[in-house]
N, CA, C and O atoms as a MOPAC input file, in Angstrom:
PM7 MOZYME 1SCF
protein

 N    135.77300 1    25.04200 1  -190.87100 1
 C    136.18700 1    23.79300 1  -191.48900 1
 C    136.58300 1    22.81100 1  -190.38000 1
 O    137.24000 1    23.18900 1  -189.41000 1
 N    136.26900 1    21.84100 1  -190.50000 1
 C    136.38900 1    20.26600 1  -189.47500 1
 C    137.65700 1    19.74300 1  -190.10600 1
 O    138.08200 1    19.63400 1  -191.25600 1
 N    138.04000 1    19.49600 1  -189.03000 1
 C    139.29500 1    18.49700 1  -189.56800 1
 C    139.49000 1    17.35500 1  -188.39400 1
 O    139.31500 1    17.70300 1  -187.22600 1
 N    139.80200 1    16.18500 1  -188.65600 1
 C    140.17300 1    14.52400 1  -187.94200 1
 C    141.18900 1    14.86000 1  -187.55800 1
 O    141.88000 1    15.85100 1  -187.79600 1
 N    141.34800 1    13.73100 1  -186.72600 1
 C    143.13400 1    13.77300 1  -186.33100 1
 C    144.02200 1    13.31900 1  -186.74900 1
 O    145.06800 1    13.10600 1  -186.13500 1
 N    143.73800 1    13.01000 1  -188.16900 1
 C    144.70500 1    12.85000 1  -188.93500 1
 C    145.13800 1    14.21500 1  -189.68000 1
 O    146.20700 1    14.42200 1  -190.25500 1
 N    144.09600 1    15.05300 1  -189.53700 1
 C    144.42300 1    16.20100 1  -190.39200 1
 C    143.42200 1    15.99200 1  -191.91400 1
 O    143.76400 1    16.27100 1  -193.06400 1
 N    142.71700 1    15.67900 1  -191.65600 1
 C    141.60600 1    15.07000 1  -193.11400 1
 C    140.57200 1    16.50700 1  -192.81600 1
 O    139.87500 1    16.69000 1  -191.81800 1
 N    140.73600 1    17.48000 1  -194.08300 1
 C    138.79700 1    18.19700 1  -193.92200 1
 C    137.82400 1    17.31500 1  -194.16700 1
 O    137.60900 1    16.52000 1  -195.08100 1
 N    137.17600 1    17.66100 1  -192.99400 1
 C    135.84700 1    16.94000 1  -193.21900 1
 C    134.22800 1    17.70300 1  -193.84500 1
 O    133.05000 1    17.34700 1  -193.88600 1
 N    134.83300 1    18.62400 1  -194.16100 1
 C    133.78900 1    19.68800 1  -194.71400 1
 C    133.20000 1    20.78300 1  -193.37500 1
 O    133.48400 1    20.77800 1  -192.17700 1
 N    132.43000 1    21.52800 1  -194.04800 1
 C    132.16400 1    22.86900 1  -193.62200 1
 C    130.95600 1    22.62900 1  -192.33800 1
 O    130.88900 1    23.10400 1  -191.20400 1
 N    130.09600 1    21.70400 1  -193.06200 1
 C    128.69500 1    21.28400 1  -192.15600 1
 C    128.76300 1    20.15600 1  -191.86500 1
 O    129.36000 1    19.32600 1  -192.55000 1
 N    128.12500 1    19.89000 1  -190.72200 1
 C    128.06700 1    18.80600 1  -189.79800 1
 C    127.85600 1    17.48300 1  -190.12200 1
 O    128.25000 1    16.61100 1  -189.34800 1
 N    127.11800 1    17.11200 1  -191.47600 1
 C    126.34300 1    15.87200 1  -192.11700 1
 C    127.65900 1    16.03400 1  -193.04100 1
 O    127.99000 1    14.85600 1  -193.17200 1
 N    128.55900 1    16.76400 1  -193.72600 1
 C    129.75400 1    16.62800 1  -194.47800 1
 C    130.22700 1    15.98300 1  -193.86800 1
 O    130.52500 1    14.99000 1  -194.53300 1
 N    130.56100 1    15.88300 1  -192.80100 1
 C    131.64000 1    15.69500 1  -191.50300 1
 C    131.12000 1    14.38100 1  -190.95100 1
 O    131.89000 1    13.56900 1  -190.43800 1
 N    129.91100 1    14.18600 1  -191.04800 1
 C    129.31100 1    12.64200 1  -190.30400 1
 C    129.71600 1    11.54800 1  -191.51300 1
 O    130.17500 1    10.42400 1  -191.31100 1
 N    129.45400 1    12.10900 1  -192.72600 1
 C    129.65000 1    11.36400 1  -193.82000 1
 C    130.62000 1    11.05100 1  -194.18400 1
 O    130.59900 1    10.00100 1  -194.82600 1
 N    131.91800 1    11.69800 1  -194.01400 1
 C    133.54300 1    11.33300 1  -194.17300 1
 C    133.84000 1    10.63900 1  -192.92500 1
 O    134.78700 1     9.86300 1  -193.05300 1
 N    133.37700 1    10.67000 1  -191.86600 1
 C    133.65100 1    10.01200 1  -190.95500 1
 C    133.39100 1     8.76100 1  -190.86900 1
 O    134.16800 1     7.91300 1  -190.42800 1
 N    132.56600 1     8.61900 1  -191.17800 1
 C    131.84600 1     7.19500 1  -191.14300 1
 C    132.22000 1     6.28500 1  -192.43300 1
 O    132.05000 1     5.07000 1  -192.33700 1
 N    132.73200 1     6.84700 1  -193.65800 1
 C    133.63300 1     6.38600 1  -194.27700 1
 C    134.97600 1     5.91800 1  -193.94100 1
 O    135.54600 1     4.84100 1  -194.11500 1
 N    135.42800 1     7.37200 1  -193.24500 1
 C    136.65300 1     6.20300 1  -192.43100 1
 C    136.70800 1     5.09000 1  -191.09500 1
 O    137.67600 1     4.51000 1  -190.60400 1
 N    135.34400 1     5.05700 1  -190.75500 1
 C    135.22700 1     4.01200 1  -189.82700 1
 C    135.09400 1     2.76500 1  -190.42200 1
 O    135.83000 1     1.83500 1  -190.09400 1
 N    133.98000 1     2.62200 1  -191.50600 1
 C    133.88000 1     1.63100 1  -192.02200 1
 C    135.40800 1     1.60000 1  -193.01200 1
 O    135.48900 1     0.49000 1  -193.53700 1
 N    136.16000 1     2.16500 1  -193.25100 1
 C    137.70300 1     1.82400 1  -193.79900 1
 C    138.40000 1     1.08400 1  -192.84600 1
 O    138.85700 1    -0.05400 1  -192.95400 1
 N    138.43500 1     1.93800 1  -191.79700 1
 C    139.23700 1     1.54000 1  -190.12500 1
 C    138.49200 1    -0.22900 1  -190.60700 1
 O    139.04600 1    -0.88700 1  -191.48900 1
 N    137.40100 1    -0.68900 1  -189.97600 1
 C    136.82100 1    -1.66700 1  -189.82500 1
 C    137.45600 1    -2.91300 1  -190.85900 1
 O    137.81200 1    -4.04900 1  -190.54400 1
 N    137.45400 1    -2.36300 1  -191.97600 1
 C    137.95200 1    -3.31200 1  -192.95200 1
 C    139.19700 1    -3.76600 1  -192.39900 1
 O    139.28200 1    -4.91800 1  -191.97300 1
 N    140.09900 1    -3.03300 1  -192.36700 1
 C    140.98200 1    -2.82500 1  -191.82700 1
 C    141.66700 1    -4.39900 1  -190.70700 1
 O    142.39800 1    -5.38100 1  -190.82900 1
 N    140.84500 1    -3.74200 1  -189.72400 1
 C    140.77000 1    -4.62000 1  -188.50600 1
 C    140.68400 1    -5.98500 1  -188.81700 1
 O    141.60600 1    -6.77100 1  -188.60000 1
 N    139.50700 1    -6.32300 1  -189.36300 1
 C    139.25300 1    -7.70900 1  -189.70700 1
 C    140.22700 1    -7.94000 1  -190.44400 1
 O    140.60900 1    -9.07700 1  -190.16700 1
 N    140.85600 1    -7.50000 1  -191.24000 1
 C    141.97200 1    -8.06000 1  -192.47000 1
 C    143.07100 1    -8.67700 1  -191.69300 1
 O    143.67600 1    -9.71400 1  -191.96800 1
 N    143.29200 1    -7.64900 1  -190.37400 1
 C    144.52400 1    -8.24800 1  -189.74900 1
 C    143.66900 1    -8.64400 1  -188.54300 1
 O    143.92200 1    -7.98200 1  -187.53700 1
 N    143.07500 1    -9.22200 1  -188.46200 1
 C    142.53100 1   -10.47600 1  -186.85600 1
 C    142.64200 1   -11.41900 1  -188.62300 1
 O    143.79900 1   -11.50200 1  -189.03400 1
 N    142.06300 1   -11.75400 1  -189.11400 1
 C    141.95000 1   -12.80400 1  -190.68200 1
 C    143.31700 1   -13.01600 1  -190.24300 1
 O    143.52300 1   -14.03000 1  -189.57600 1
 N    144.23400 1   -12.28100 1  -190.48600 1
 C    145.64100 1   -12.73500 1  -190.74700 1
 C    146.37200 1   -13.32500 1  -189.48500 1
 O    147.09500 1   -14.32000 1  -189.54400 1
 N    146.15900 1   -12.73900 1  -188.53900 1
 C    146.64400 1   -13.20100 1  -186.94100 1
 C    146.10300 1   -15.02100 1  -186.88400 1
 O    146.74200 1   -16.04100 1  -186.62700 1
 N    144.51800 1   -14.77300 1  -187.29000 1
 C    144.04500 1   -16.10700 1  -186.98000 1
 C    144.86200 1   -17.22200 1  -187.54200 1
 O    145.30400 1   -18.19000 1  -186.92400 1
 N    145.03900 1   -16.84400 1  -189.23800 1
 C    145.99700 1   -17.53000 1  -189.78500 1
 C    147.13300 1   -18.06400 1  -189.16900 1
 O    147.37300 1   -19.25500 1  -188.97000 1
 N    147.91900 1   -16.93500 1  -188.83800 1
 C    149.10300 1   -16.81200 1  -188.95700 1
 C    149.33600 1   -18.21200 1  -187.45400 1
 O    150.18000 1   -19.10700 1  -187.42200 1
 N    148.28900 1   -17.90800 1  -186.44700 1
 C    148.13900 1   -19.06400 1  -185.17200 1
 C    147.77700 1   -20.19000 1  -185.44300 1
 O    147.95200 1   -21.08000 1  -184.61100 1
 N    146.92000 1   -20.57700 1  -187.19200 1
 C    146.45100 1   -21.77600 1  -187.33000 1
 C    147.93100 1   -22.42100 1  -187.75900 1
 O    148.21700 1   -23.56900 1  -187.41700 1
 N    148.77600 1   -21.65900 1  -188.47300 1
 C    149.75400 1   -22.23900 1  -189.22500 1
 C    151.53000 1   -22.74700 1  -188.17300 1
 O    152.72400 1   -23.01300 1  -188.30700 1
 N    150.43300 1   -22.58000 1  -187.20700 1
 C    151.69600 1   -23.24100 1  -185.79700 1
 C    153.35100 1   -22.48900 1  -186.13200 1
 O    154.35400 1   -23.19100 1  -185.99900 1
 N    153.41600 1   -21.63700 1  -186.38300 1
 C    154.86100 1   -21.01700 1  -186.51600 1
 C    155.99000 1   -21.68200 1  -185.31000 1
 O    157.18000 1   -21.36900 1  -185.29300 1
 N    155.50600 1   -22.41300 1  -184.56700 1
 C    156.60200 1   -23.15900 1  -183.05400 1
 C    157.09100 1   -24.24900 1  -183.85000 1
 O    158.27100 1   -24.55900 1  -184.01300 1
 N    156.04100 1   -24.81600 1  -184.34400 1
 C    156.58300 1   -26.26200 1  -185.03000 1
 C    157.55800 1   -25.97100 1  -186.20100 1
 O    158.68000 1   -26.44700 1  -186.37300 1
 N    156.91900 1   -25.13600 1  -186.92300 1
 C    157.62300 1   -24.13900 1  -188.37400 1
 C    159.11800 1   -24.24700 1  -188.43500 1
 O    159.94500 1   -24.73900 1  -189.20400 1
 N    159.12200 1   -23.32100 1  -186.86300 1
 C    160.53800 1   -22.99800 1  -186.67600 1
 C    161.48700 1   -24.31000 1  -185.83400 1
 O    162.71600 1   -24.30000 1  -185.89700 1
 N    160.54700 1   -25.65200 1  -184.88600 1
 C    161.08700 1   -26.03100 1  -185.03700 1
 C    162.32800 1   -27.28800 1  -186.05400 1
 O    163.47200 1   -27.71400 1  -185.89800 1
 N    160.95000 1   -27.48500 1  -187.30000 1
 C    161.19000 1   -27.98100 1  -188.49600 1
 C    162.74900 1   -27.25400 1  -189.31400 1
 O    163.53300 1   -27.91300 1  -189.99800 1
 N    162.84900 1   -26.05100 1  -189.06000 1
 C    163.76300 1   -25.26100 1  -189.76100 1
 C    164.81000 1   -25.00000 1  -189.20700 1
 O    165.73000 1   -24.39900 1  -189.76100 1
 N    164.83800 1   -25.65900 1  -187.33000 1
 C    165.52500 1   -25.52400 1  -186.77400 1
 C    166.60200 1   -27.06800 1  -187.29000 1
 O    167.77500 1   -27.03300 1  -187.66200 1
 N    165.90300 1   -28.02700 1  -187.17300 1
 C    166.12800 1   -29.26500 1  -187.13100 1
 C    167.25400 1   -29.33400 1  -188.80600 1
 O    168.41100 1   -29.68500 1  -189.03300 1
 N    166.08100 1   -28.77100 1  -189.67400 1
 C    166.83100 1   -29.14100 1  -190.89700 1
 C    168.39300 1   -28.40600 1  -191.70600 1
 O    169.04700 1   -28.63300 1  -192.72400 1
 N    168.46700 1   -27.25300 1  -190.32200 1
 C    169.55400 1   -26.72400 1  -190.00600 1
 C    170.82100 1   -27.51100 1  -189.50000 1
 O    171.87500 1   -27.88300 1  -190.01600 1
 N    170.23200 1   -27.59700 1  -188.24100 1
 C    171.61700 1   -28.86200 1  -188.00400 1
 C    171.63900 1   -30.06000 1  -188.80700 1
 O    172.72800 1   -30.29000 1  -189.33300 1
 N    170.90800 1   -30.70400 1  -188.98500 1
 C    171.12700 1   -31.75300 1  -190.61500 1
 C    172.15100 1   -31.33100 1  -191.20200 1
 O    173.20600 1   -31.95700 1  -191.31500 1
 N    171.84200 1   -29.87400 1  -191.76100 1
 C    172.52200 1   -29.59300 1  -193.09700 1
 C    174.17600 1   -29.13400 1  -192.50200 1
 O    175.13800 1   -29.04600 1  -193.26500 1
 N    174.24600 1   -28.89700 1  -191.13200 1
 C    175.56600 1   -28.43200 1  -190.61300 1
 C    176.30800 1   -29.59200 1  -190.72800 1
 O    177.44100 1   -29.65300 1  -191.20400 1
 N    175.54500 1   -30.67900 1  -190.20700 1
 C    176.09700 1   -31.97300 1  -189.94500 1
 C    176.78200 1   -32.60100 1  -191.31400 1
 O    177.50300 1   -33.59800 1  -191.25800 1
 N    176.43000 1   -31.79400 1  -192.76500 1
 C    177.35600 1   -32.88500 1  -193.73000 1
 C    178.48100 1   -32.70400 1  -193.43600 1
 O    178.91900 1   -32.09200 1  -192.46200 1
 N    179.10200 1   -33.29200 1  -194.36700 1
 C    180.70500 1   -33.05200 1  -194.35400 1
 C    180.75800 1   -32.39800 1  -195.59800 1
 O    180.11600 1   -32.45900 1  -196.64700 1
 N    181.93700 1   -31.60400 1  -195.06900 1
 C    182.42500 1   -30.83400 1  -195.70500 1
 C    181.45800 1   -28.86100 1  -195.56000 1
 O    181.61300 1   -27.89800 1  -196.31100 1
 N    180.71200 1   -28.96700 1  -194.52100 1
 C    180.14500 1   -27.84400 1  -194.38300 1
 C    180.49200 1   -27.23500 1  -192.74200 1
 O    179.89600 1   -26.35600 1  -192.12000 1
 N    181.58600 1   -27.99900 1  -192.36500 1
 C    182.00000 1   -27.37700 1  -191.21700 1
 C    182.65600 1   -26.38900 1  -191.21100 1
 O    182.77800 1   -25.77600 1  -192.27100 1
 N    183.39400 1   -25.83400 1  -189.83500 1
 C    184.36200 1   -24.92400 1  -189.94600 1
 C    185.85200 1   -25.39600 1  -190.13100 1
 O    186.79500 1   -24.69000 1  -190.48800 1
 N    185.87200 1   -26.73200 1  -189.81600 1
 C    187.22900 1   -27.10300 1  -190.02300 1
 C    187.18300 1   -27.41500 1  -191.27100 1
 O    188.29200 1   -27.18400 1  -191.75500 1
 N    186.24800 1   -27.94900 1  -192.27900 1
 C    186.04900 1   -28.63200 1  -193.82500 1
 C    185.96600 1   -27.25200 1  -194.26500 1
 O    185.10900 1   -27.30300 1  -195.14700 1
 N    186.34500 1   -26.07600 1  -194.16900 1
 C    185.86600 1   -24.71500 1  -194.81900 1
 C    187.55000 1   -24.18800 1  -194.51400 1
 O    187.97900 1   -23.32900 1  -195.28400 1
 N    188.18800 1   -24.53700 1  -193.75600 1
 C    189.65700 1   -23.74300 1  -193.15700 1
 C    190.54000 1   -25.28300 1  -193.96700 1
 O    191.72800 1   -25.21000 1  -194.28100 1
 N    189.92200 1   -26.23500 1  -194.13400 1
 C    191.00700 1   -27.23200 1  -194.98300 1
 C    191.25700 1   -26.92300 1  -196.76100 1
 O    192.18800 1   -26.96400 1  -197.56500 1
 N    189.76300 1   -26.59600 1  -196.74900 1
 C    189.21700 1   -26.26300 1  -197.87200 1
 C    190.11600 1   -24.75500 1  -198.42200 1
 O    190.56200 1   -24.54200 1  -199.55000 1
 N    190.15100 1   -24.26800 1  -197.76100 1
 C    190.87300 1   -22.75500 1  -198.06000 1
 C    192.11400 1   -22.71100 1  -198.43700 1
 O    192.56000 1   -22.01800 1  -199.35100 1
 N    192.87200 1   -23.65600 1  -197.54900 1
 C    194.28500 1   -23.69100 1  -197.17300 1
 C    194.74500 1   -25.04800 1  -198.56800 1
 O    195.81300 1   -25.07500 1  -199.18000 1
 N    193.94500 1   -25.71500 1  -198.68900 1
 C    194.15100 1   -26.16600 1  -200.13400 1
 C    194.04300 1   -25.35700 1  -201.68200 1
 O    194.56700 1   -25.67600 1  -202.74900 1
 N    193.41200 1   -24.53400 1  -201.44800 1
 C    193.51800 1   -23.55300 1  -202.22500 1
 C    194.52200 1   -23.21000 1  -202.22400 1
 O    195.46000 1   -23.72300 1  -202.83500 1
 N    194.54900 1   -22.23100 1  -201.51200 1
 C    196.15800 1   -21.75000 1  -201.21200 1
 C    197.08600 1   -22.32500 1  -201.50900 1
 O    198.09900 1   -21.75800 1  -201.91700 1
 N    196.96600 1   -23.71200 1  -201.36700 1
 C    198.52700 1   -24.50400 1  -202.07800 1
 C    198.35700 1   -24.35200 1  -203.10000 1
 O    199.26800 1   -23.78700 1  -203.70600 1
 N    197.30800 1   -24.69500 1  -203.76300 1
 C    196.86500 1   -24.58600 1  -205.50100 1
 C    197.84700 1   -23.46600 1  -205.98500 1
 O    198.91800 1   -23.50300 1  -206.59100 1
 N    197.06400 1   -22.44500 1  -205.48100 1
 C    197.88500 1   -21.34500 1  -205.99300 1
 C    199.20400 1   -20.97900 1  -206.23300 1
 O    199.79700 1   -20.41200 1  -207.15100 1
 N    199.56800 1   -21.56600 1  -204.91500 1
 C    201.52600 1   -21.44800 1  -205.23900 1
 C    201.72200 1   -22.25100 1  -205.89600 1
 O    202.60300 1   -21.90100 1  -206.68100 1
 N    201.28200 1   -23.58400 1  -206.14100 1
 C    201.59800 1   -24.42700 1  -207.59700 1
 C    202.28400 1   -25.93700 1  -206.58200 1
 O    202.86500 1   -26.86500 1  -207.14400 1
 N    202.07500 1   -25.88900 1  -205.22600 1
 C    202.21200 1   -27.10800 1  -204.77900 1
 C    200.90000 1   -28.32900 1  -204.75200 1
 O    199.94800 1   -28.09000 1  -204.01000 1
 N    200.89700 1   -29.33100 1  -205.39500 1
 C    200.13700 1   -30.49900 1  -205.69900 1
 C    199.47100 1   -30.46400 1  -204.03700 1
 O    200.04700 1   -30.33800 1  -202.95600 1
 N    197.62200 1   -30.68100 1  -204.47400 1
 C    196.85700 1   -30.83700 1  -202.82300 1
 C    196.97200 1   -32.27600 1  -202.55000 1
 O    197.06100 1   -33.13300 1  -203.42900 1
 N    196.96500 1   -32.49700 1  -201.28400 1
 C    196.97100 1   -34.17800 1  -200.67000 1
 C    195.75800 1   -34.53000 1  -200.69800 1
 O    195.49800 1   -35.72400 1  -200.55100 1
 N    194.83300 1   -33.68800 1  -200.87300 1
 C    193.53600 1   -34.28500 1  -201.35700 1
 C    193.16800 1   -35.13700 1  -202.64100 1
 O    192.90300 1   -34.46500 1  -203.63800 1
 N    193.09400 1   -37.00100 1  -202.81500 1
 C    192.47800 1   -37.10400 1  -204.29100 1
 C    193.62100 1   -36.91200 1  -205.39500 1
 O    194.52500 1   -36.09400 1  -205.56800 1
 N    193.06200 1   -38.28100 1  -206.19700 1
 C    194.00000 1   -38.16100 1  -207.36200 1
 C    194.50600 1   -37.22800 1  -208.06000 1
 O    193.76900 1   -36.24300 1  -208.02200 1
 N    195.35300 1   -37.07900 1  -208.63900 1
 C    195.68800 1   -35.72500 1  -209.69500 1
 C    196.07000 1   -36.28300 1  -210.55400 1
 O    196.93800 1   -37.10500 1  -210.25800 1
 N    195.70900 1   -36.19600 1  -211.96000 1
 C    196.15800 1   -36.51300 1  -213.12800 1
 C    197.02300 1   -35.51400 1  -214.25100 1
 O    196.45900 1   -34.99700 1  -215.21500 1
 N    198.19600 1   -35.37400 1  -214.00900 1
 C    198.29800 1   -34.01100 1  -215.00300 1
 C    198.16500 1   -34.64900 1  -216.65500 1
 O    199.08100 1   -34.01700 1  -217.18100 1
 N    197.75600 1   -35.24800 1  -217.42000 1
 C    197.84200 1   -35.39500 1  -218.44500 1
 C    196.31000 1   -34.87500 1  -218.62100 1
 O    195.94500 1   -34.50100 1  -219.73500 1
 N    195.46000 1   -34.85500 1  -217.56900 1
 C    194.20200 1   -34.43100 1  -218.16900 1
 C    194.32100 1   -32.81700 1  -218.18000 1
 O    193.67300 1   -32.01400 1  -218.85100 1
 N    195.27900 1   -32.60100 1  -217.29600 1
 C    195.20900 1   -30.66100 1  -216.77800 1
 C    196.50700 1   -30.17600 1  -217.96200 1
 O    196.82400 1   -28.98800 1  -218.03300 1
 N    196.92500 1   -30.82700 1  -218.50800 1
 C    197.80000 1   -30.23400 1  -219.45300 1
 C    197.11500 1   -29.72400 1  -220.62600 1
 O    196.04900 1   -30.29600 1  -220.85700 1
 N    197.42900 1   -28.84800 1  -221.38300 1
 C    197.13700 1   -28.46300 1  -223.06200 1
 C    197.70700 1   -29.30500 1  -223.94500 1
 O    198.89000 1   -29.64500 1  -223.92700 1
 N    196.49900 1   -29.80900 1  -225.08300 1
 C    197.23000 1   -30.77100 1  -225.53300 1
 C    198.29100 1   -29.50600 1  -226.79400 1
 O    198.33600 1   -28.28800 1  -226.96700 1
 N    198.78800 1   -30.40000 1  -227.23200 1
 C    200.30900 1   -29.80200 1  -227.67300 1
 C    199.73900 1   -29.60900 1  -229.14000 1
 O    198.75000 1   -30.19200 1  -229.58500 1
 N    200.56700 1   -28.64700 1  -229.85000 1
 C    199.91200 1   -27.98400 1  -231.24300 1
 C    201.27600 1   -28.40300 1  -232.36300 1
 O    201.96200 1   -27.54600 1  -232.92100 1
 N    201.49700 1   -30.17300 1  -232.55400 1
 C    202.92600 1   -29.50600 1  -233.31700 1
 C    202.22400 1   -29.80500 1  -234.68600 1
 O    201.20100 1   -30.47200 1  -234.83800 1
 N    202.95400 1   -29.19600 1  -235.63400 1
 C    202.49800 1   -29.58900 1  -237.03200 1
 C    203.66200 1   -30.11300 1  -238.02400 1
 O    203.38600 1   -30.45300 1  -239.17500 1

């Protein structure tokens, strides 16, 4: 019994063995071309520019406000007041809108 180096029987006689083989060449082959197809692609589609496009629209997006590290540590620490129940210096506060309205009958 024949066996590849993958460990595949290739049958008992020699034309068994030419015939599985040559099946997996022409597999191999497919193969190949599928990924040069894809490489070619992958070089037509300029991945430098790609990344520098994604680089760019990165810092944009760092650049709003309120997406910094200091607008993220103000942001927190106003919370935090929330919570203990001290009023934020951020922006109006209305408590007549944050109240329940009242149930008398």
């Amino acid at each position: 019994m024949f066996r590849t180096i993958d460990n595949v029987t290739t049958g008992k006689n020699p034309e068994e063995r030419v015939q599985k083989l040559e099946i997996q060449v022409t597999d191999l082959k497919k193969t190949v071309a599928g990924l040069e197809k894809r490489l070619e692609e992958m070089e037509k589609s300029d991945s430098k520019k790609t990344m520098e496009e994604l680089t760019k629209r990165m810092d944009e997006l760092e650049s709003w406000p309120g997406t910094s590290d200091d607008a993220l540590m103000k942001f927190l620490q106003d919370s935090s007041n929330d919570a203990e129940g001290e009023p934020s210096t951020e922006g109006p506060s209305k408590p007549e809108e944050d109240a329940e309205p009242s149930k008398e009958d």
